[in-house]
N, C-alpha and C positions, 0 to 999 in steps of 0.2 A: 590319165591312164599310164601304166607302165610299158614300157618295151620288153619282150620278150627277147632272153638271151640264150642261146644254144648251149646248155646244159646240163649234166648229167649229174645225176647226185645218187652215190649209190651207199645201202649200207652196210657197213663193215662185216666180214664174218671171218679174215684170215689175218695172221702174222702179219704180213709183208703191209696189207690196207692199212692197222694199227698204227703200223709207222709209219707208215705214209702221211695221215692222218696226223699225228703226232709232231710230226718233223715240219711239217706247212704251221700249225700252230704255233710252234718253235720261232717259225721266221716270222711269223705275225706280228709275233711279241716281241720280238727280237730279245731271243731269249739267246746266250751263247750256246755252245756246242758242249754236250754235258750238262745242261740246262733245262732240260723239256719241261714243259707244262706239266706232264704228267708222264710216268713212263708205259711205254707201248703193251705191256705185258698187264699193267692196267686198264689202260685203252680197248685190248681185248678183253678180258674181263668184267669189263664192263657189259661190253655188245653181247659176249656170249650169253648173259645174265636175264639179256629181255629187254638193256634199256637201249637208248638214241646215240650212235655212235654212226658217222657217217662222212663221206669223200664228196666232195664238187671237184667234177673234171670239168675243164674246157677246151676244146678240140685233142683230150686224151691226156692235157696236161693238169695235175691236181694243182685248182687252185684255194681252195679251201677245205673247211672242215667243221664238225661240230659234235660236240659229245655231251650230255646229258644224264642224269640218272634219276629215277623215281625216289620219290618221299610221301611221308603222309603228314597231316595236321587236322588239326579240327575241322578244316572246313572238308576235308575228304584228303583224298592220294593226288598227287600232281606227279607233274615233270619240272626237277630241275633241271635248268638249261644252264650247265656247270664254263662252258665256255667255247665260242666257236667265231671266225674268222673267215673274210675274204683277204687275198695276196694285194696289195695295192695298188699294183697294177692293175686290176680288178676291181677297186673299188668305184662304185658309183655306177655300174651297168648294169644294178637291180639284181646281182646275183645272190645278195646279202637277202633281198625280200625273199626272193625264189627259196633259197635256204629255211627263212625262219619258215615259209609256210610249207614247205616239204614236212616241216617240223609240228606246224601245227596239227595239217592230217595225220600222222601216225601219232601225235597223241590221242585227236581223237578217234583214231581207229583201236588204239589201244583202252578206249573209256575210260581215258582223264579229260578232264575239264576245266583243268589249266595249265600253265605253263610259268613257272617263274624262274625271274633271274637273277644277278646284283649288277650294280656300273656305278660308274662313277657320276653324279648328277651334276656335276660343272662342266661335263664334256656336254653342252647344248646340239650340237649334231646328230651323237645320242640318241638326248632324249626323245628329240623329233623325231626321230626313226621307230624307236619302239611305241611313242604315244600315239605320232598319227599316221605314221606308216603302217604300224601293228596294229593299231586301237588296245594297247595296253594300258593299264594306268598307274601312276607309282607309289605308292603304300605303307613303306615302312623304309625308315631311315637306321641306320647300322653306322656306327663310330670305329672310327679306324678298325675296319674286320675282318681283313687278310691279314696286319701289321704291315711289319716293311716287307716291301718287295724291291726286287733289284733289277725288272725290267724297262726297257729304255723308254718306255712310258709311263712309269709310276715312279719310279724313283725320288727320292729327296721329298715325298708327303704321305699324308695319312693317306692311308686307303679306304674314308669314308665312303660306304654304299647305301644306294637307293633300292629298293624290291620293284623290280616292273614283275608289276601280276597281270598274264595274258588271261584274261576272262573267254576261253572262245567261242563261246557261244552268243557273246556278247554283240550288243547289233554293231556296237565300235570294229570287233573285232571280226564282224562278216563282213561287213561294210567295207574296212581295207582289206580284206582279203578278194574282194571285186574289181580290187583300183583305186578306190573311190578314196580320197584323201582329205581332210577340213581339217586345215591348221586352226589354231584359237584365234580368235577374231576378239583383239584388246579392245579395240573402239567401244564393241556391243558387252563387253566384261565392265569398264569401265561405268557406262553408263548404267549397268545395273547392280552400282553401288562396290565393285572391286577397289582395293586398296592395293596401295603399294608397297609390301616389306622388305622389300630387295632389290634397290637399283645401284647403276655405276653412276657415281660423280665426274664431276669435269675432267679429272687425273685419271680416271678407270678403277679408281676405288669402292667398294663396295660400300654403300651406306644403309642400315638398314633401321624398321622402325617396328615397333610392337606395336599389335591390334587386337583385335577379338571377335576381328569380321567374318564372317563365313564364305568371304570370295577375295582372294589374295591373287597381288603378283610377285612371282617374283623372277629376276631377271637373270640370267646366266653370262658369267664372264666371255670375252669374243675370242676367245682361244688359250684354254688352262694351260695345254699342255705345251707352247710357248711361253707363255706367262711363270711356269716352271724352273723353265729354261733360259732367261733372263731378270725375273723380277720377283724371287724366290717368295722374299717376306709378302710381297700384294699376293702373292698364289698362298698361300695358308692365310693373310687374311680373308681372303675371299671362301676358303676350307670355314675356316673360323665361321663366319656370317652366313653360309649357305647351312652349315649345319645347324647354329639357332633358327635360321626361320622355316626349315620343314621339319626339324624334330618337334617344335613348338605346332607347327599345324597337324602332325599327325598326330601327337598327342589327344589335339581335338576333334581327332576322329573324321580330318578331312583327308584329301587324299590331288596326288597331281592330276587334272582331269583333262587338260587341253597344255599345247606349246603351239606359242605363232609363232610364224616362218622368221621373224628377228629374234627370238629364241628368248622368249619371257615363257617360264610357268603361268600356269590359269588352277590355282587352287580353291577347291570347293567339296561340296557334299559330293560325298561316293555317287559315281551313275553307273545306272543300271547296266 
C-alpha cells in the first residue's frame, strides 16, 4: 500500500497557474529559460478548452504539474496525457501516483475510458510505474517521434516512444488504483513457456534473439539516461535492439502486459 502525502492538486483556470504550471515543467525537464515545454498562453488554452491541465502544491509550494488534451480514434475519444512531472525533490513520495490518478477520475468523470501517453521504454523505472503502478499496458511503438530534442534528458538519441494505454476500467487498472501492486513474476513467465528476446551480456550489451512465441522477455537497460551520458554508442545500441523486439511483437498483435521489480518486460496476448 501507498503512503499518503499532503497534497493539493488543483486545476488551472487563470494566467498566473498557466505559468505556474508551465514553469515547474520547465525545471522538470530542464528545459533553459526561453525554453518551455509549451507556452503558458497555451497551457491556458488548453484548460479553458475542457481539457486536463493542472498544479500540485505542497505545503503551498508547486511542485508539479500536468496537462493533457482530448482525442479520438477508433476505438472511441480518450485523454492524451501530453506531459506532466514531479520536482525531484519530490520524487518518490507517491505524489507522481496521487497525480496520475487525480488524473484518472476526471477522465472518468469526463466519460473517457482511457488515458494514453508516449516515453521512453528503456527508461525501466518508467515502465514500472505506468504498468504496475497504473495497470497500464504498452501497445504501440513510435520511431524517433518527437525527433531531436535538446532537453537534458533526451539529448544526443532518438526519441523512440512506447504508447502506455490506461484501460480504466480495467481490473489492472482498479486494482492499482486501491494500492494493490503485482510486479511480473519471470520464474512463473518462464515456466509457462516465455522466451527471452532482450537481454544484457556480460559487458551490459544488449543481445537479442527472434521468436514467434506468444510470451517474451524482454529486459531493460540499468540506467539509459547514464548510459547516454558516458557510453553514447551502447545507448543507441541498445535504441537499436529494443526497438526490433517490440516493434516485432507488436506487429503480432502482442502487447507489454507485466514488468518485474528487476525491470524485464513480460510480453504477451493483450489482457483484459
Amino acid at each position: 500500500m501507498l503512503t499518503a502525502v499532503d497534497v493539493d492538486i488543483e486545476l488551472v483556470h487563470t494566467e498566473p497557474q498557466a505559468r505556474a504550471a508551465v514553469d515547474v515543467l520547465a525545471a522538470i525537464w530542464m528545459r533553459g529559460p526561453g525554453d518551455e515545454p509549451l507556452k503558458p498562453e497555451l497551457a491556458l488554452a488548453f484548460a479553458h478548452s475542457g481539457n486536463y491541465v493542472v498544479l500540485v502544491r505542497k505545503d503551498g509550494e508547486v511542485v508539479g504539474a500536468a496537462m493533457g488534451f482530448r482525442g479520438a480514434d477508433r476505438e472511441g475519444p480518450y485523454l492524451h496525457s501530453h506531459i506532466a512531472g514531479v520536482v525531484p525533490q519530490c520524487q518518490g513520495a507517491n505524489i507522481g501516483f496521487m497525480l496520475k490518478q487525480h488524473q484518472r477520475a476526471w477522465a472518468i468523470d469526463a466519460g473517457l475510458q482511457r488515458v494514453v501517453w508516449t516515453f521512453d521504454p528503456l527508461v525501466g523505472r518508467n515502465a514500472y510505474f505506468n504498468v504496475v503502478k497504473l495497470g497500464a499496458f504498452l501497445t504501440r511503438y513510435y520511431v524517433n517521434f518527437y525527433g531531436a530534442m535538446t532537453d537534458g534528458i533526451n539529448s544526443g538519441d532518438e526519441t523512440d516512444r512506447c504508447l502506455a494505454t490506461w484501460r480504466l476500467g480495467s481490473p489492472a487498472a482498479v486494482t492499482a488504483a486501491a494500492g494493490s501492486f503485482a510486479p511480473a513474476d519471470l520464474a512463473a513467465a518462464r515456466a509457462r513457456g516465455a522466451v527471452e528476446v532482450l537481454s544484457r551480456d556480460a559487458d551490459g550489451a544488449p543481445q537479442i534473439t527472434s521468436t514467434d512465441a506468444a510470451l517474451r522477455l524482454i529486459q531493460v537497460p540499468e540506467d539509459i539516461v547514464v548510459l547516454r551520458q558516458t557510453q553514447p554508442a551502447l545507448a543507441q545500441a541498445w535504441r537499436r535492439a529494443m526497438r526490433d523486439a517490440l516493434t516485432d511483437a507488436f506487429a503480432g498483435g502482442l502487447e507489454v502486459i507485466g514488468v518485474s521489480r528487476d525491470l524485464w518486460y513480460v510480453v504477451g496476448e493483450p489482457a483484459a
